[in-house]
GUKOLNU-418508 format. One record per residue: residue in three letters; y, z, x of N, C-alpha, C, O, CB in turn. Coordinates in steps of 0.2 Angstrom, whole numbers, plus 5000, padded with zeros to 4 digits. Atoms other than C-alpha are relative to their C-alpha. Glycine has a CB too. Layout:
<nodes>
AlaYZXYZXYZXYZXYZX/...
</nodes>
This chain:
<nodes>
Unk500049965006509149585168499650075002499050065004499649974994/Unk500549965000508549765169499650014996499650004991500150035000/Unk500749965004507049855164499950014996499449984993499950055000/Unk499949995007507549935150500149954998499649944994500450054997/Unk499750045004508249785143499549964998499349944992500549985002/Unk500750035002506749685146499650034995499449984991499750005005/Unk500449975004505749795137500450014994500150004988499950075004/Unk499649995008507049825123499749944996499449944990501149995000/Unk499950055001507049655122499049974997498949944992500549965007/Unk500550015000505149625122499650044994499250014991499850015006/Unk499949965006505049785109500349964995500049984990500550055001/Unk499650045008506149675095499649944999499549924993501049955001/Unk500350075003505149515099499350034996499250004991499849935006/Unk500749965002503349615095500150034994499650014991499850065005/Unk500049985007503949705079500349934997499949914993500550074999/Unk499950065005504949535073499349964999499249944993500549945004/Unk500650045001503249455075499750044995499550014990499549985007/Unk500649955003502249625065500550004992500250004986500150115004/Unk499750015008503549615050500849964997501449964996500150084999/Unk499550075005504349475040500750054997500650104995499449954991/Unk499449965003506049545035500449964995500549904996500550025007/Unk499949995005506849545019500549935000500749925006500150054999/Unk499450055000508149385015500750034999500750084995500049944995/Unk499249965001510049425016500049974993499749924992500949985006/Unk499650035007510749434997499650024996499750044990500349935000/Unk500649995005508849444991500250084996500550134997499350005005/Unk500049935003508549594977499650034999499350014994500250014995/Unk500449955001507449734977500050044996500550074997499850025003/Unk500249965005506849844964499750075006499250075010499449954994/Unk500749934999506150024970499850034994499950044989500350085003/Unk500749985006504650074963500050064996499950064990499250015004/Unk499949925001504850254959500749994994500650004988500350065009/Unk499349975002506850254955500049934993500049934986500850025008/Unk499950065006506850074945500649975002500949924999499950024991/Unk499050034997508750044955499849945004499449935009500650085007/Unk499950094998509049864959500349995006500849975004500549974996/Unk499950004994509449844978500249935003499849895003499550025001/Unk499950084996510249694987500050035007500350085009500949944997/Unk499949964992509949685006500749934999500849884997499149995010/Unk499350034996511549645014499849975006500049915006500650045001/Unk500150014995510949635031499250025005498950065004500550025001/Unk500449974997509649645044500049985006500349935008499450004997/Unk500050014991509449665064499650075001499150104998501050015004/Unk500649984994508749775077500550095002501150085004499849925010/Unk499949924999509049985079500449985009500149945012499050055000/Unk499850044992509949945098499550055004499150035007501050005004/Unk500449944997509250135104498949974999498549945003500250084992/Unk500650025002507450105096499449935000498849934999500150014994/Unk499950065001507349935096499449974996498949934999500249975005/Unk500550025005506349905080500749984995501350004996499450064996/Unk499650035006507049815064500350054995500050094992499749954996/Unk499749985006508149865051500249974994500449914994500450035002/Unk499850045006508549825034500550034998500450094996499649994995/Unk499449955005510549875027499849964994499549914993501149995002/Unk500050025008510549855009500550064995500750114996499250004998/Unk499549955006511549944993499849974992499749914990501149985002/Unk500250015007511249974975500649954997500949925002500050074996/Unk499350045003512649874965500550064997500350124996499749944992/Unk499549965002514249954959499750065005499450105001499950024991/Unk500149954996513950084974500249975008500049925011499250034999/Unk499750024996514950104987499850025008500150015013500550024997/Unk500350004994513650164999499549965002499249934998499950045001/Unk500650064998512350055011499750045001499950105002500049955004/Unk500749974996510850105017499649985004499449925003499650014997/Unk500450024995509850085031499250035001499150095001500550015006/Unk500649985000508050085033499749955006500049905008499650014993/Unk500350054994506750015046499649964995499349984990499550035008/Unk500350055007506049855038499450024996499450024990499749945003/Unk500549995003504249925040499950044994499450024990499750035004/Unk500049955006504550055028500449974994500349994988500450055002/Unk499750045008505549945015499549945002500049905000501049985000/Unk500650055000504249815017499350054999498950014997500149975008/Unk500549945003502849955013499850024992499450074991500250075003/Unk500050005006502749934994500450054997500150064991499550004999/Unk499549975003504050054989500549964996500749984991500350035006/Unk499750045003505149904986499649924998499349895002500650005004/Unk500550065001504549754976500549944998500949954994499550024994/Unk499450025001505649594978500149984992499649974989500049935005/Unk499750025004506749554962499949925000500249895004500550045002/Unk499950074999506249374957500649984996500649924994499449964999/Unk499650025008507549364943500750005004501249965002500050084993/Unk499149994996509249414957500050094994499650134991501149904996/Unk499749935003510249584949499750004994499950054990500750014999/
</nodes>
């Protein structure tokens, strides 16, 4: 394996250990806006190789991508109710 990859690879496992990541399908609330948020997905930046969370409001036809740390930072608070 090369270098970099090693390191990529040693990079994903070190942040997976720093932050628990969200459940597929789960729903989040943002704090500020009050818009209802389901993650669709999560994995690893390939470049950066830190986590990400996609997710999308409901009735909207776009997704969004953020790194976990930051949607894990209290901005979003999980939805225990679903939508």
């Amino acid at each position: 394996m090369a270098k970099w990859a090693e390191q990529r690879n040693r990079a994903m496992i070190n942040t997976e250990l720093q932050h628990p990541m969200p459940a597929n399908g789960s729903f989040w609330t943002h704090v500020k806006t009050n818009q209802v948020y389901q993650v669709l997905s999560n994995g690893f930046d390939s470049e950066q190789g830190i986590q990400i969370v996609n997710y999308h409001r409901a009735g909207d036809a776009h997704t969004w991508v953020r790194p976990v740390k930051m949607f894990m930072d209290g901005r979003f608070k999980l939805n225990e109710e679903g939508a």
